[in-house]
N, C-alpha and C positions, 0 to 999 in steps of 0.2 A: 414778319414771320420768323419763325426759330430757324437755327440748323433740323431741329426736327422734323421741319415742314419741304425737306427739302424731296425731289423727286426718287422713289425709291429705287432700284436699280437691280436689274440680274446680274451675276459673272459677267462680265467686258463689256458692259454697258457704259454710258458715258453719263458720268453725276451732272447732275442741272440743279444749280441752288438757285431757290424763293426769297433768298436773304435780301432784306431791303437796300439797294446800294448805299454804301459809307465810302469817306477815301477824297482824294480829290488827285485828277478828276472825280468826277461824282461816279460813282462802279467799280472802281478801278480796285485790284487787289492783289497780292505778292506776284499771282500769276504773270495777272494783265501788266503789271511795271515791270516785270523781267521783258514781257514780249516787247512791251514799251523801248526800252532801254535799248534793246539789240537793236529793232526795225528801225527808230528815228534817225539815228546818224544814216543809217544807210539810206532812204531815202531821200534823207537829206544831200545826199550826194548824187544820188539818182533823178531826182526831179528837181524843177522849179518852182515853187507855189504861187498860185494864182486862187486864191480861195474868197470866196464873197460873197454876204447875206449869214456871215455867221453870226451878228446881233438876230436875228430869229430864233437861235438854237438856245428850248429853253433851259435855264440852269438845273435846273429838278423836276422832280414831278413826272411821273409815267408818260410817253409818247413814241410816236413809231416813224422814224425818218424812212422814205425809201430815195431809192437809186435805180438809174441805168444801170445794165451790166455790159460792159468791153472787154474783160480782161481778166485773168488771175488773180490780178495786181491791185485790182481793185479795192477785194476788202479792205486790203494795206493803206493804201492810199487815202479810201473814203475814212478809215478809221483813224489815222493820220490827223487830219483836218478835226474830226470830232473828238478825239483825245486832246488837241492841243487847244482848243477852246472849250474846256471843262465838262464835257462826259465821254466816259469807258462805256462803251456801247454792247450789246449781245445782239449776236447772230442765229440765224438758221440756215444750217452751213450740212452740206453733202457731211454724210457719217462716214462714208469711205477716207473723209480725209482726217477724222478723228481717230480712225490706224495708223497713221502715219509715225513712227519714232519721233521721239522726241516732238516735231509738230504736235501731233495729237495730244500730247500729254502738258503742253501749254496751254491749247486752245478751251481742251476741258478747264484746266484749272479756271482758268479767266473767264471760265461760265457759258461759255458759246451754246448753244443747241444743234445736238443733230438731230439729220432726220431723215429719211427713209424715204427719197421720193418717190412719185410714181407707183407706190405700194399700198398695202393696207396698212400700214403704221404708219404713213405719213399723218397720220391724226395726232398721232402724239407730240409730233413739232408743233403742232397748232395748242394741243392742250398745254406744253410745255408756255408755249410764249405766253398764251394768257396767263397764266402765274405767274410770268417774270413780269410782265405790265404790270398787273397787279400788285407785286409788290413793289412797284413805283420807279422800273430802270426806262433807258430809252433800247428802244429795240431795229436793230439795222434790220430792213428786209430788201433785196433786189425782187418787184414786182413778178419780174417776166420770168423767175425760175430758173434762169441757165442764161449763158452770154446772148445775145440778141443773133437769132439768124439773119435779118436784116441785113444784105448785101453792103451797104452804103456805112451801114453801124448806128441806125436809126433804133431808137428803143420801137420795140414789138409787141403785139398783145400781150399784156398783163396777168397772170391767173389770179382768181378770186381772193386768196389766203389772208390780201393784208386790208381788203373790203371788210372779209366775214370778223377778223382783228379787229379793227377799228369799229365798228356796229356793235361788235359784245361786248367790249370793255369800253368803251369809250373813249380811250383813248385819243390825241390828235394826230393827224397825220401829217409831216412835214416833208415836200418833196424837194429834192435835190436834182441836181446833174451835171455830171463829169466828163470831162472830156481830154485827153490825153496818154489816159493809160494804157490804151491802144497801140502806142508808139512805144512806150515802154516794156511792153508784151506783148504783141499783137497777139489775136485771138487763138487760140487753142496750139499757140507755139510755146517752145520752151527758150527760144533766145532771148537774152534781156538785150535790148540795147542801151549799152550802157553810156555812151557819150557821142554828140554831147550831152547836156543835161538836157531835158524835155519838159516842157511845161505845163503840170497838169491844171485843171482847173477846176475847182467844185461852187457852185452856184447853191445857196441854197434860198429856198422861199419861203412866205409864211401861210401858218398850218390853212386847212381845206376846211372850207365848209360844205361839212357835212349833215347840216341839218334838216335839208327837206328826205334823207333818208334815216334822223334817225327813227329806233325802235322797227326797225326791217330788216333783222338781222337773220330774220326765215326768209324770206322773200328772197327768192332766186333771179327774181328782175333786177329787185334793188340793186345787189350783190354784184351781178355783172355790171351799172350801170358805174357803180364806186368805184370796181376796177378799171372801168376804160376811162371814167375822170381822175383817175390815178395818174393815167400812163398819159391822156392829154396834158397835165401840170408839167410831169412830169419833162415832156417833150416842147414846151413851150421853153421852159428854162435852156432844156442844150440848144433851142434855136439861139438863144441869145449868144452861148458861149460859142456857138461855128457861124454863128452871124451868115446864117444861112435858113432857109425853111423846110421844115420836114415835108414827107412825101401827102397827099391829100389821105390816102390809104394807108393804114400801118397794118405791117407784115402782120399775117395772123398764121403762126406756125401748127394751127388746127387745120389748115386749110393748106397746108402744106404734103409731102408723101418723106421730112426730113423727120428727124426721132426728136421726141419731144425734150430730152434728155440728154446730154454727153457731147465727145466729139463729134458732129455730123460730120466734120471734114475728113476725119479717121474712115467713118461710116463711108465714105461715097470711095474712097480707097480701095478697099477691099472688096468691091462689086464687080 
């Protein structure tokens, strides 16, 4: 697809380009290598790498990694790992943080997606990604929507997004999990700890099959059924890297009285 095919956009809205990834990494563009540039050294000083199962991560070709979410830090970090084994990834990243100076106006450039959650525009995060599938990049989603409420820092029920993804375009879906960046940021803090170095870890596996659902990309059974075999992959992996077993029950924040969205720990503050 052209630049002319690209998302069209009102006053302060945030451009999402269709343009097919070039570059290498594979995605990667003036934006994405300044962010490049700046984050790796620091990183690199900030953490330890521990990363495994990156022979899975394919060289080209449209596909949709997901991840736990722990931390801030995280997109950083998971982005990290997939930038330095050959793709520039896009996101579906909170719009509030596409305001940000300067931030915002990197993260647009380098293609990220906002999106509107918990609203009635959050559809067009979804229309957005299919296009960028479509036109062939790999697309980061974190499953669970927000840092995991999960006490322990277990990944928690998954929302539908990256099921109804995967069922439309076809796409593959490659599950990952991280463990570490918790220590680097703990959850909904603004302190880094900066030393010593900490050691993060990204596990990744190979893609899911998903073929006794496909062509059930109506089917609202199917749908929930792909996301909780998301967040199971998903959650077998971080057993490996805590070398621990997850809970028999995963946190379902639907069934909870916390906001499905934001700080909660802000949230229970001010009560």
């Amino acid at each position: 697809m052209s630049a002319a095919n690209n998302a069209s956009n009102k006053p302060g809205e945030s451009r999402v380009s269709y343009d097919p990834p070039t570059g290498y990494p594979l995605g990667s563009n003036a934006w994405f290598r300044f962010g490049a540039t700046v984050m790796r050294p620091i990183l690199n000083l900030l953490i330890k790498k521990d990363w495994r199962g990156a022979e899975n991560l394919p060289k080209s070709g449209a596909a949709i990694v997901v991840c736990n979410h722990l931390s801030y830090v995280d997109p950083l970090t998971f982005t990290h790992f997939l930038y330095n084994n050959g793709r520039a990834p896009r996101y579906l990243g909170k719009e509030s943080v596409f305001k940000v100076p300067l931030i915002g106006r990197v993260i647009r450039g380098a293609g990220q997606i906002p999106v509107s959650r918990e609203s009635k525009d959050a559809v067009k995060g979804l229309e957005h990604a299919i296009a960028v599938l479509k036109a062939g990049h790999l697309l980061g989603v974190y499953p669970e929507g927000t840092l995991t409420r999960d006490e322990n820092l277990w990944p928690m029920r998954g929302k539908t997004g990256v099921a109804r993804l995967a069922l439309i375009t076809g796409a593959p879906i490659y599950p990952c999990a991280s463990w570490g960046p918790e220590k680097v940021l703990p959850p909904y803090s603004k302190k880094l700890h900066l030393f010593p170095r900490t050691k993060v870890s990204v596990l990744m596996g190979e893609p899911l099959n998903l073929e006794k659902w496909r062509g059930k990309e109506h089917d609202p059974q199917a749908i929930e059924e792909v996301a909780d075999f998301v967040m199971d992959e998903i959650t077998k992996l971080l057993e490996i890297l805590r070398g621990e077993s997850a809970p028999k029950e995963r946190f379902d924040p639907k069934k909870s009285d916390l906001p499905r969205i934001g700080n909660y720990k802000k949230a229970k503050k001010k009560k």
